[in-house]
C-alpha positions in Angstrom: 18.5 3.0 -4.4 16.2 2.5 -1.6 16.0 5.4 0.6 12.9 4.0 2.8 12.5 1.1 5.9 10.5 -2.2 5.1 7.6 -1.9 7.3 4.6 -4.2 7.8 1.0 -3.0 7.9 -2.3 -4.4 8.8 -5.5 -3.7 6.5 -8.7 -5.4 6.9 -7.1 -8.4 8.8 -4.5 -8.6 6.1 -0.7 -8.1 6.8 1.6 -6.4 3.9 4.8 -5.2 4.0 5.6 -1.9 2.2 8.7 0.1 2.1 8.4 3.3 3.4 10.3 6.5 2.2 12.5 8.1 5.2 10.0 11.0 6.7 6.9 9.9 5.6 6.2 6.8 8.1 3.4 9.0 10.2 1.7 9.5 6.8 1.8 6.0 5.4 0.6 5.3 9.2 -2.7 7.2 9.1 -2.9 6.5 5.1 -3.3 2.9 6.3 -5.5 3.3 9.5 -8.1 5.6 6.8 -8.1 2.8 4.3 -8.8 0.5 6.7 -11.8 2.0 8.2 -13.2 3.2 5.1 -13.1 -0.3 4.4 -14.3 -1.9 7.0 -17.6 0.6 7.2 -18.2 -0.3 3.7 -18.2 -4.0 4.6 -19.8 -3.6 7.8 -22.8 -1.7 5.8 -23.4 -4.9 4.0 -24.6 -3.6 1.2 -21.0 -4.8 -0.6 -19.7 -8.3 -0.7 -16.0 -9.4 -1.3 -13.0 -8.1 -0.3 -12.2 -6.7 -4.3 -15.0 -4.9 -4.3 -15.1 -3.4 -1.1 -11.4 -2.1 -1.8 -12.8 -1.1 -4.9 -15.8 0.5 -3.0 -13.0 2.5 -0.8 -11.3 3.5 -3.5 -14.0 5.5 -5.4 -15.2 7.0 -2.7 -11.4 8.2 -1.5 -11.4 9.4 -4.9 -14.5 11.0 -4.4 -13.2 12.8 -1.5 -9.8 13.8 -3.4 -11.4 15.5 -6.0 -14.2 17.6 -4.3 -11.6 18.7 -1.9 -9.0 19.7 -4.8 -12.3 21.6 -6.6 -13.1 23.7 -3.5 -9.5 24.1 -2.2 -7.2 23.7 -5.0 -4.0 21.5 -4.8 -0.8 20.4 -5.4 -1.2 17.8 -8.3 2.3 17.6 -8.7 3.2 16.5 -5.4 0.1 14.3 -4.8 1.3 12.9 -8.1 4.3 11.9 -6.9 3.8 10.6 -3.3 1.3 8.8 -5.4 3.7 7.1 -7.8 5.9 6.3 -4.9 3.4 4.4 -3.0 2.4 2.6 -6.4 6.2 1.7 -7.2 6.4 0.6 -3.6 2.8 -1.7 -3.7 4.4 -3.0 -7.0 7.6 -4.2 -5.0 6.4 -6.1 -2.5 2.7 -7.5 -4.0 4.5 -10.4 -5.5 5.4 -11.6 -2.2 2.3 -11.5 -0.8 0.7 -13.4 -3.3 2.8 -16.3 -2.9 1.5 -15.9 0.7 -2.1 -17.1 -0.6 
């Protein structure tokens, strides 16, 4: 059952639209505005070329970030885990349709 709103989102120039679980709109919000400059400084740098491997750029370092900040701070895998599996199931969803897009 869907318990989330269809929204649409803008990253690096590109428009997808995601479902997003009731309550959790602000953090999807600033998840995308972070991903997006993240990427964009690591294409602005120069130093990387094409949009796969600048997102996969963004995503190491984000992972990068994660993990020193769960080794100094510790964390809540468990919940990470599953906001993570939400987003994933929700990027599953709707990816089809934006490849037909292209």
């Amino acid at each position: 059952m869907n318990t989330g709103k269809t929204m649409d989102v803008t990253i690096m120039g590109r428009e997808f639209r995601v479902v997003c679980p009731d309550g959790e709109r602000e953090e999807l919000l600033q998840a995308v505005t972070y991903l997006d400059k993240r990427m964009r400084e690591i294409r602005d740098s120069g130093k990387v070329v094409g949009s796969e491997r600048v997102t996969i750029m963004a995503a190491l370092n984000i992972t990068h970030e994660l993990l020193t900040a769960r080794n100094r701070e510790g964390f809540d895998t468990e919940e990470f885990r599953r906001r993570i599996d939400r987003m994933q199931a929700t990027l599953d969803a709707v990816m089809p349709e934006q490849d037909k897009l292209f």
